[in-house]
C-alpha positions in Angstrom: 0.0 0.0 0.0 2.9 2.2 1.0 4.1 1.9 -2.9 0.9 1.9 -4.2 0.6 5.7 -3.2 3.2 7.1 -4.9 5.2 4.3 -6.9 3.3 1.8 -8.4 -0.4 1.1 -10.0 -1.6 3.7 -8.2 -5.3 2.9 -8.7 -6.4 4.9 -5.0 -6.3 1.2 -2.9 -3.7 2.9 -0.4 -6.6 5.7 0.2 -7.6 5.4 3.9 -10.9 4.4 3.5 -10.0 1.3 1.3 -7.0 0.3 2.7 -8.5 0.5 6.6 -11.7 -1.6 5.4 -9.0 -4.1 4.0 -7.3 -4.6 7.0 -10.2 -4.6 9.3 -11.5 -7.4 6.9 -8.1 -9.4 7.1 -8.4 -9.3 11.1 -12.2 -10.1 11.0 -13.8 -6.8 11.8 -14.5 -4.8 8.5 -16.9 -2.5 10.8 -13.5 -1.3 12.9 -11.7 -1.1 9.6 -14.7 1.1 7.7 -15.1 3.3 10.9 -11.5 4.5 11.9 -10.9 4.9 7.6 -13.8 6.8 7.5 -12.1 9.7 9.5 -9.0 9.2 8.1 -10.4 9.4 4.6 -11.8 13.0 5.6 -8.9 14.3 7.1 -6.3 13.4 4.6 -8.9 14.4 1.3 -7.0 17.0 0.4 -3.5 16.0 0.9 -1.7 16.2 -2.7 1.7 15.4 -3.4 3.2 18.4 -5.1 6.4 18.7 -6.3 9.2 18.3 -3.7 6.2 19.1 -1.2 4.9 15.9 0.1 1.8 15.6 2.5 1.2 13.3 5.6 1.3 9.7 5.0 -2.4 8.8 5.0 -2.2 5.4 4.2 0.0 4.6 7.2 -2.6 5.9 10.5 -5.4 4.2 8.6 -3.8 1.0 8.4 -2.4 1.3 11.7 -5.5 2.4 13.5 -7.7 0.0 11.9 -4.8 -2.8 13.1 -5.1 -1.4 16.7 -9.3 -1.3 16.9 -9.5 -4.5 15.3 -7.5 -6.0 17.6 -8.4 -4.3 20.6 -11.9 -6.0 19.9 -10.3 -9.4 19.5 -8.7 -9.4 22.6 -11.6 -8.4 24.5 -13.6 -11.0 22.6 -16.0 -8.9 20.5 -16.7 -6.0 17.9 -14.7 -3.1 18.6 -17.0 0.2 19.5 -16.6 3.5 19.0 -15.0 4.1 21.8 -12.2 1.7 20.9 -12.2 3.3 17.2 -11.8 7.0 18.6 -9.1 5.8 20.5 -7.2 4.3 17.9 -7.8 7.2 16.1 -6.1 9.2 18.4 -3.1 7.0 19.0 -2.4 6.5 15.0 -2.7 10.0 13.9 0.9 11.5 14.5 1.8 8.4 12.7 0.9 10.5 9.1 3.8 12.8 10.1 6.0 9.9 11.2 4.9 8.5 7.9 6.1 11.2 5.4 9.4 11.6 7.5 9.8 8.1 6.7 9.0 8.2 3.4 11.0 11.2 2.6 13.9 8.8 3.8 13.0 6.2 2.0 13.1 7.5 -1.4 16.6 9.9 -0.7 17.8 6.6 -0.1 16.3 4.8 -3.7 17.9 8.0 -5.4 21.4 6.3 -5.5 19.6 2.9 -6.8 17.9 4.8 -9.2 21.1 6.0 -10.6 22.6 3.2 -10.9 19.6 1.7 -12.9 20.4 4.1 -15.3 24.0 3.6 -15.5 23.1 -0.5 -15.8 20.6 0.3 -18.3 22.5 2.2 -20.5 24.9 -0.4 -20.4 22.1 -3.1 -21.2 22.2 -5.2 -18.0 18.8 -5.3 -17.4 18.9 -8.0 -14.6 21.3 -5.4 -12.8 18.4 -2.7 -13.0 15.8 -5.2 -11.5 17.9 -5.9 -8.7 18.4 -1.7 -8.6 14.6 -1.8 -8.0 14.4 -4.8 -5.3 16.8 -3.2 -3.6 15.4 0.6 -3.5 11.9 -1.4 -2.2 13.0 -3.6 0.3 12.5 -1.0 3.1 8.8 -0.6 2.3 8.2 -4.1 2.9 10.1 -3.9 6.2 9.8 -0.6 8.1 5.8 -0.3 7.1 5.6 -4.1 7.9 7.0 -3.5 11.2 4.9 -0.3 12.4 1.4 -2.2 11.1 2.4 -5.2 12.8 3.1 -3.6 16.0 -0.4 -2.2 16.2 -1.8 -5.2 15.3 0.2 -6.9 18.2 -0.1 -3.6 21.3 -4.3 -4.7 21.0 -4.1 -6.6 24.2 -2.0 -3.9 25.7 -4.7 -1.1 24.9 -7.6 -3.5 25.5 -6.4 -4.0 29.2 -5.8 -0.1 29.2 -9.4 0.8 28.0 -10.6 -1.7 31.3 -9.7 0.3 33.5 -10.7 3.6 32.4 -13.8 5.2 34.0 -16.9 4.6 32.7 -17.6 8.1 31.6 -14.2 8.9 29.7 -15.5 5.8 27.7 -19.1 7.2 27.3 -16.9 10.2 26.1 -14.7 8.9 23.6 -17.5 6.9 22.2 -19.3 10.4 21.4 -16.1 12.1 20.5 -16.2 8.9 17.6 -19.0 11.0 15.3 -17.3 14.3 16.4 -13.7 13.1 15.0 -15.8 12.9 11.8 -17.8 15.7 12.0 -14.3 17.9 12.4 -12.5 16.0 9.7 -15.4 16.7 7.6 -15.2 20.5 8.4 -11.1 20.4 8.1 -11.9 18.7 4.4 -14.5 21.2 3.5 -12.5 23.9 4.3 -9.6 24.2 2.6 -7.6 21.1 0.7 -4.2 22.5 1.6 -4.7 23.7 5.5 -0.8 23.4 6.6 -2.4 22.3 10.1 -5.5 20.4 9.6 -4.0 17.3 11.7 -3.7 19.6 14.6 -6.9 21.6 14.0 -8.9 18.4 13.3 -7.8 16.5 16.4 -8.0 20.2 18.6 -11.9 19.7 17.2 -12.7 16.6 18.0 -11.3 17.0 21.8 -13.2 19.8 22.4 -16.3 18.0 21.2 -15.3 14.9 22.5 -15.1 16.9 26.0 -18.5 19.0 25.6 -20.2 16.1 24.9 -18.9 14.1 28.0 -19.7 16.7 30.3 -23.5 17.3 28.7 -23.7 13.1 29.0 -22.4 14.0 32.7 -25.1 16.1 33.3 -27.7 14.3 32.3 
């Protein structure tokens, strides 16, 4: 999915609403997988590549958040709920900046194999250029591996965390769930290019999240 963004094919499966369901339907709960996407989806819409000016990674949080929900529901037994998807969220998102820092990496580091495809090409060793290419992907496969399959595997960890929060916090993440999408929606709507709509849209749904738990409090 990671080169499917950028690299290769690129027929939109790496966008967060597709590649979330997918993975939410690999660990059994396509509902976690839709859900957490869903958000991600609206808060990456207008990301665009431009240039030498890349945007988040959205591809990565979705993945990773639908991993972490999914499994959260597992270990307790059951379906995830929108309190488990809200926190997921929330855990995952910085993982788009992480992402694009990684990426960034990544494809300095392809630059030199990409040169030396060149040179092999010119030469006509073309088995010398496909190993250029294996080479330059390997990293994909491994780093973005690795940081999917570690959310996959902390589910237990955050399952036995959510146990023992209040009863109310839950009540209020599972409201600040609709809100999340309500403030990616507005961080979408308002401008494609908004050099802070991970901060704004997360800023959003706490407060909701928060005015909602205290109205639930109150009644």
């Amino acid at each position: 999915m990671a080169l499917e963004r950028r690299a290769f094919l690129q027929a939109m499966l790496s966008r967060p609403l597709v590649s979330a369901t997918v993975t939410g339907l690999l660990l059994g709960d396509v509902q976690a997988g839709l859900s957490v996407g869903l958000v991600f989806e609206l808060l990456h819409l207008g990301g665009a590549s431009l240039g030498g000016a890349h945007a988040d990674h959205d591809t990565l949080p979705a993945i990773t958040g639908a991993a972490l929900a999914a499994s959260m529901g597992i270990a307790d037994g059951s379906d995830s709920t929108p309190a488990v998807w809200a926190l997921a969220i929330l855990v995952c998102a910085p993982l788009g900046r992480a992402g694009r820092l990684l990426e960034n990496r990544l494809d300095a580091r392809a630059g030199k194999y990409y040169g030396r495809a060149l040179t092999a090409a010119s030469e006509g060793e073309l088995r010398v250029v496909a190993g250029q290419n294996l080479k330059a992907m390997w990293p994909q496969f491994v780093f973005y591996g690795l940081l999917c399959g570690a959310a996959a595997l902390a589910g237990p960890t955050f399952e036995a965390f959510e146990s023992i929060i209040p009863l109310p916090v839950l009540r209020g993440l599972a409201w600040a769930y609709p809100a999340m999408g309500v403030a990616a929606a507005a961080v979408a709507v308002h401008t494609s290019h908004a050099p802070r709509r991970l901060r704004f849209g997360l800023m959003t749904a706490a407060l909701c999240g928060a005015v909602l738990l205290l109205a639930r409090g109150g009644a």
